[in-house]
C-alpha atoms as one frame of an Amber mdcrd trajectory, in Angstrom:
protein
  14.051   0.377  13.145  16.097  -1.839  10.573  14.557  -5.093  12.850  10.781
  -4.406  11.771   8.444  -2.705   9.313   6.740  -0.166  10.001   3.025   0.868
   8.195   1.543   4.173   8.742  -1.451   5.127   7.368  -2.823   8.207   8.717
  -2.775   7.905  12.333  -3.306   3.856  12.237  -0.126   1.435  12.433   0.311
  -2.040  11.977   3.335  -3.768  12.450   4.936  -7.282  10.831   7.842  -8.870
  12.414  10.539  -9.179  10.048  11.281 -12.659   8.833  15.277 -11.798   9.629
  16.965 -12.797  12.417  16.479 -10.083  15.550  19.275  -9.794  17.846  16.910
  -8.890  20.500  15.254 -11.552  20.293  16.150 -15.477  22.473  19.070 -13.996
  23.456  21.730 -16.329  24.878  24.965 -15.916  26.107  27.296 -18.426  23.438
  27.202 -21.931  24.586  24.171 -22.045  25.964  20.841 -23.967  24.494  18.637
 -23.047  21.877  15.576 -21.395  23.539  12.308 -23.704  24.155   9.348 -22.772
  22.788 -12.577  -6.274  43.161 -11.320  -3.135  44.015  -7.549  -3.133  44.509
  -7.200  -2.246  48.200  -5.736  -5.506  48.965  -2.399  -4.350  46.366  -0.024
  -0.987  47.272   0.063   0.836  44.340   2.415   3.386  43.752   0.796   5.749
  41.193   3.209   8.287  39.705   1.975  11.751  37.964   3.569  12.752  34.899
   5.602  15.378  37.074   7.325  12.466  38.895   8.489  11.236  35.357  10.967
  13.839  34.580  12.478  13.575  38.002  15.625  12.175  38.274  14.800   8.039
  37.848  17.283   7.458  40.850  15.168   9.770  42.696  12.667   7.585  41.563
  13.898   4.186  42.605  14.950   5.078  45.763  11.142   6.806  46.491   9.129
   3.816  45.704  11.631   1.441  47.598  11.096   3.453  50.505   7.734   2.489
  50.060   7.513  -1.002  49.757   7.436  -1.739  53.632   4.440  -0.405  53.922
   2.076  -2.436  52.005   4.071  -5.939  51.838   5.834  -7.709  54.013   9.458
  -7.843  53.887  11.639  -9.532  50.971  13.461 -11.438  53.606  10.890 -13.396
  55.084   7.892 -13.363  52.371   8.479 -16.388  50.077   5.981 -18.359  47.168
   4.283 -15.021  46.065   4.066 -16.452  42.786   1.276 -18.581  43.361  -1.000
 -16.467  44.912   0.658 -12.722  44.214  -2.554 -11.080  45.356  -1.695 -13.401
  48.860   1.643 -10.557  48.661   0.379  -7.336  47.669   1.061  -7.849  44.148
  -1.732  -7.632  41.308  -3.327 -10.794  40.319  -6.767 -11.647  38.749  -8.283
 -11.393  42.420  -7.339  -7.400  43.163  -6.729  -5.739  39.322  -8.950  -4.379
  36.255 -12.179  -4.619  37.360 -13.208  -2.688  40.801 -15.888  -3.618  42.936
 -19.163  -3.497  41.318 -18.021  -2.654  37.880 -18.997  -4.388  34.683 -17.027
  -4.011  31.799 -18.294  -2.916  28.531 -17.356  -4.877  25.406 -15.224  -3.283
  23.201 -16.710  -2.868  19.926 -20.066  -4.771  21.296 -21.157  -2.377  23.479
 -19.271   0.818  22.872 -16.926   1.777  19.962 -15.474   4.931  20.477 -15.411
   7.629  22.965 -13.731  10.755  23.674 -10.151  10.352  21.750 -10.571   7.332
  21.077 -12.448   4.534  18.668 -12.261   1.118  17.501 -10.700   0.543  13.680
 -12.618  -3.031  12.696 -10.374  -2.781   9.437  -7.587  -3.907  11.574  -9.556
  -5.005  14.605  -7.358  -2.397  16.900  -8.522  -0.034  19.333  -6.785   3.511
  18.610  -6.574   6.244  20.878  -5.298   9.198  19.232  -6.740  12.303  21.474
  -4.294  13.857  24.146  -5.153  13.349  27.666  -7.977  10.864  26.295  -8.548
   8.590  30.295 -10.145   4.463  29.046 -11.614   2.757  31.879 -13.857   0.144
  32.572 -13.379  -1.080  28.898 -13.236  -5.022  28.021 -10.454  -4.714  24.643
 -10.639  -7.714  22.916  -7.790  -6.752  20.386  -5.228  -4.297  20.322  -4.931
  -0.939  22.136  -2.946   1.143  20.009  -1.685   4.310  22.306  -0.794   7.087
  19.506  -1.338  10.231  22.034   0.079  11.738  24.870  -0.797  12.362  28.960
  -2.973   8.838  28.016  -4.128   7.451  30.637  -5.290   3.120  30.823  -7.274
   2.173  34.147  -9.155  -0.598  35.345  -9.087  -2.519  31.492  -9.092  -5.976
  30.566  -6.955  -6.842  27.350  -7.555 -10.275  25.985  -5.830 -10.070  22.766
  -4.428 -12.490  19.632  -1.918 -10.424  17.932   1.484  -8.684  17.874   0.933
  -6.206  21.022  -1.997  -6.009  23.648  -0.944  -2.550  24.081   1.112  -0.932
  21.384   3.224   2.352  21.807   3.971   4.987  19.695   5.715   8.637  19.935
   4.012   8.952  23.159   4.746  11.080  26.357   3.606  10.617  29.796   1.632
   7.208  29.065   0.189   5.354  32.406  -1.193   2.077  32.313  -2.049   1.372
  36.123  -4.774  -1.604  37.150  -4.873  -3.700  33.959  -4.966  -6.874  32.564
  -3.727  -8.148  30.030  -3.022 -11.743  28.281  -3.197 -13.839  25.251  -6.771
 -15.398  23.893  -5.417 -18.606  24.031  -2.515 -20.506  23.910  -2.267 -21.055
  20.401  -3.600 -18.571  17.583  -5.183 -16.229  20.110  -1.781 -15.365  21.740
  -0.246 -11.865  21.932   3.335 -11.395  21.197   4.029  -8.375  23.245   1.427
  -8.164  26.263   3.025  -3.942  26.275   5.191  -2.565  23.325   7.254   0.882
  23.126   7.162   0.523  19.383  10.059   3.172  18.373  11.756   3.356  21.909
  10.610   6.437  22.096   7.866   6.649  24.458   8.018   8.146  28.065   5.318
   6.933  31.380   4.642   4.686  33.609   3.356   1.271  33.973   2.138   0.387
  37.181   0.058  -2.315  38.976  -0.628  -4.143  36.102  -1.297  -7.923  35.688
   0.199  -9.459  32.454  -0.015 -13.326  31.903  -0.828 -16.405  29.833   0.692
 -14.715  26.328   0.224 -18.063  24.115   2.738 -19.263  21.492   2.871 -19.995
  18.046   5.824 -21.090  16.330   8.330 -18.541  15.854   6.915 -16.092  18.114
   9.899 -14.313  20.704   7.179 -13.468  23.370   7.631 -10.464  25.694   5.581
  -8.945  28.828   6.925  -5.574  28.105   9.444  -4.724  25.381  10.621  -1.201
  26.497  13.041  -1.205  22.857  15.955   0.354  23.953  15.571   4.568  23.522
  16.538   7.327  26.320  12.908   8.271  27.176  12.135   7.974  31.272   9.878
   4.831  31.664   9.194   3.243  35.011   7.801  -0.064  35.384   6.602  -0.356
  39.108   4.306  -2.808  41.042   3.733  -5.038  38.339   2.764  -8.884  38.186
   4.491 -10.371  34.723   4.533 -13.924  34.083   5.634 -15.321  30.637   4.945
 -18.680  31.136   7.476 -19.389  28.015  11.420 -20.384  27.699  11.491 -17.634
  25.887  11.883 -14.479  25.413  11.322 -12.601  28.649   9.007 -10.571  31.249
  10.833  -7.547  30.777  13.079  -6.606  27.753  14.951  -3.141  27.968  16.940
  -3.664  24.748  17.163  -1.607  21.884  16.074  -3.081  18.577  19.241  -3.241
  16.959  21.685  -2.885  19.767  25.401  -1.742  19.424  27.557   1.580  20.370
  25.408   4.075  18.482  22.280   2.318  20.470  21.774   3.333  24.005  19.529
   2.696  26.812  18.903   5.121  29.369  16.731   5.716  32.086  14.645   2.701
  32.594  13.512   1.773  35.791  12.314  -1.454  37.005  11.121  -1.532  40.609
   8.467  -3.627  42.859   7.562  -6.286  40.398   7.023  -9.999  40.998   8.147
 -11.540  37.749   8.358 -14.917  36.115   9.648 -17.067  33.213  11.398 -16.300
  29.472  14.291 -17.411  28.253  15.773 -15.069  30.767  13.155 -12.763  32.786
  14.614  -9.535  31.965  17.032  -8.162  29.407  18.789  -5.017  30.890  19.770
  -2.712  27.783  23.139  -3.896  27.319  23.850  -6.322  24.531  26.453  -5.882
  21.714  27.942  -3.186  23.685  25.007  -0.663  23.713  26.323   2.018  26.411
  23.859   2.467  29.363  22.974   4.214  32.138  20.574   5.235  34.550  18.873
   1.764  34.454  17.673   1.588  38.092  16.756  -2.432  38.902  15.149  -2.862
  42.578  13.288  -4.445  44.993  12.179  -6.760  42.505  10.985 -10.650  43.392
  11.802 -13.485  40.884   9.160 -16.466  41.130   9.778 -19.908  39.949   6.695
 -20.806  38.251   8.306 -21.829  35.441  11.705 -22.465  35.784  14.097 -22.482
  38.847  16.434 -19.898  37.751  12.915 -17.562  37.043  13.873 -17.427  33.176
  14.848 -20.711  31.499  18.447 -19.296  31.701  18.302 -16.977  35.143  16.823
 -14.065  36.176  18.774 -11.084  33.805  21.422 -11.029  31.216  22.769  -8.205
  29.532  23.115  -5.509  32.592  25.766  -3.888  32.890  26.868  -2.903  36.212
  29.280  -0.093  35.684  27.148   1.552  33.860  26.872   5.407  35.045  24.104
   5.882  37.634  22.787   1.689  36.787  21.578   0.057  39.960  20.872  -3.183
  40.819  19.832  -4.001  44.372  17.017  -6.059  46.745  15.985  -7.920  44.098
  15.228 -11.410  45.551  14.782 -15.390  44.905  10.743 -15.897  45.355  10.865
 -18.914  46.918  13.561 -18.085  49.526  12.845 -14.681  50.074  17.198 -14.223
  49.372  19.079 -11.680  47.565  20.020 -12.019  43.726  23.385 -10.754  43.239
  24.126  -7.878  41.014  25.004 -10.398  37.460
C-alpha cells in the first residue's frame, strides 16, 4: 500500500497517513472546487452469517431488498429520515449499541481484556487477536483493532480520537452489527475513519450500525467506512452514516492507489440512510480501476448537510457497465425519488 505506512510489531499495528498526496482521497471530478473542510426492535436488521458471505453478492442484494418492505415504509412515500432515522427504521442513538437494561463497561476502566482480546495502553488500542473472539456490551474509548477472523462486534459504543474507530486487518468473516461509533470531539478527539479495511483485504459484514459526528482537524480526508478497494465479499447493509464534513465521504469503495492493475470487486452497499462528504460514496472506479460485482441498492441519501447529500452529489466514480455492478432504488431523502444510475 504505496499510499500509507504500515508498522507491525508482533500482532499490534499502527498506522500514519502519508504526508503525499492520496488519490483516494477529496476526490473531484476536474473543474470542480477544492473540498471544504434500548433494545433495537424499533430497527429491521438484516443479520447475515458468514455462510451468506460467500454467496453470490447479487444473490445478496437482491435478498435483503426483498426485505426492506417489511420493516420500513416504502422509499416512495417515506421522506426526512435523516433527522430522526430511528423515526424510519434506521439505527440512530435511540435504537443501537446499548439494549435495554444494559450498562456498558469501560474499556480499560472496568475491564481490560477478555477472551481474545485485550487493551494495549502503549498505543491506547483495543486488539482482538483470538478467532471467533464475540465483544459486547463494551464502552471503547480508543481504537478497536480487528486482527482475527469469524470476529464478531455487538452492542459497542466507540468514541474514539484517532486514525480508525475500528481498524481492519487480514480478516475473514468480520461482523460489526448494533454499534456506535463517532469522533470524541470535533477537534483533536476526532476519528479519521469511523471503520477501516486496512489492506483491502478483509471479508464480512457491517450491519445496523450508527456512525456519526467524526470531528476534523486540518488535513484530515474523513471517511465512515473506507472499504480500500480489494476483491474480498463485504456487505454494508442497514447502516446509519453521516459525515457531517465536505469531505471525504460516508462510504469509500476505492482502492488505495487505484488504476488497471487495481480492482474492486464484490462490494455491496444496500439499506443505508447516508449523509454528507465531499461526495457520499466513492464506488471503486477511479483512474480506470476495472470493477465488478459492486451491487448499490435501496439506499436513501439525506440532506443534512448538503443538498446534493455529499458537497458534490451523492456518488462519483461508479461505473455502470461494469460486469454484474448494480445500481438501483436508491433515493433523494427528502423526496422519497429515485437517484439515477450516475
Amino acid at each position: 500500500m504505496a499510499a500509507r505506512q504500515i508498522y507491525e510489531k508482533g500482532n499490534v499495528m499502527t498506522t500514519k497517513r502519508n504526508a503525499a498526496p492520496r488519490i483516494r482521497i477529496g476526490r473531484k471530478p476536474p473543474g470542480s472546487p477544492a473540498s471544504g473542510t434500548g433494545a433495537s426492535t424499533g430497527r429491521r436488521s438484516q443479520v447475515l452469517g458468514p455462510a451468506v458471505l460467500g454467496a453470490a453478492v447479487l444473490a445478496v442484494a437482491g435478498a435483503l431488498t426483498a426485505g426492506s418492505a417489511a420493516g420500513r415504509a416504502d422509499a416512495s412515500v417515506t421522506v426526512n429520515c435523516a433527522a430522526t432515522p430511528s423515526s424510519c427504521g434506521y439505527p440512530d442513538a435511540t435504537n443501537t449499541g446499548v439494549p435495554g437494561g444494559t450498562v456498558l463497561q469501560i474499556v480499560p476502566a472496568q475491564v481490560s481484556s477478555g477472551p481474545g482480546w485485550y487493551y494495549n495502553a502503549a498505543i491506547n488500542t483495543v486488539i482482538v487477536n483470538g478467532n471467533g473472539t464475540v465483544l459486547s456490551g463494551l464502552f471503547i474509548p480508543c481504537t478497536l483493532q480487528i486482527s482475527a477472523s469469524n470476529v464478531t462486534v455487538s452492542n459497542v459504543q466507540i468514541v474514539t480520537g484517532g486514525n480508525f474507530g475500528i481498524s481492519l486487518t487480514h480478516t475473514t468473516g468480520v461482523t460489526i452489527q448494533n454499534s456506535t461509533i463517532s469522533g470524541q470531539n470535533p477537534t483533536t478527539g476526532r476519528v479519521g475513519s469511523a471503520i477501516d479495511d486496512v489492506y483491502g483485504d478483509s471479508t464480512g459484514l457491517v450491519d445496523g450500525n450508527y456512525v456519526h459526528d467524526p470531528g476534523y482537524v486540518a488535513g484530515d480526508h474523513t471517511n465512515g467506512f473506507y472499504v480500500n478497494g480489494g476483491t474480498q465479499p463485504l456487505t454494508i447493509s442497514d447502516n446509519t452514516i453521516f459525515d457531517s464534513l465536505g469531505q471525504t465521504d460516508a462510504i469509500n469503495l476505492d482502492a488505495g492507489t487505484p488504476g488497471p492493475a487495481a480492482p474492486v470487486a464484490s462490494k455491496t452497499v444496500v439499506n443505508n440512510l447516508l449523509a454528507g462528504g465531499s461526495y457520499t460514496i466513492y464506488g471503486g472506479a477511479p483512474s480506470g480501476s476495472p470493477t465488478s460485482n459492486i451491487v448499490i441498492q435501496g439506499n436513501r441519501f439525506g440532506q443534512l448537510y448538503y443538498p446534493k447529500a455529499g458537497q458534490y452529489g451523492p456518488v462519483a466514480y461508479f461505473d455502470s457497465t461494469g460486469t454484474g455492478n448494480i445500481w438501483s432504488g436508491n433515493v433523494w431523502d427528502n423526496t422519497g425519488t429515485t437517484i439515477p444510475s450516475p
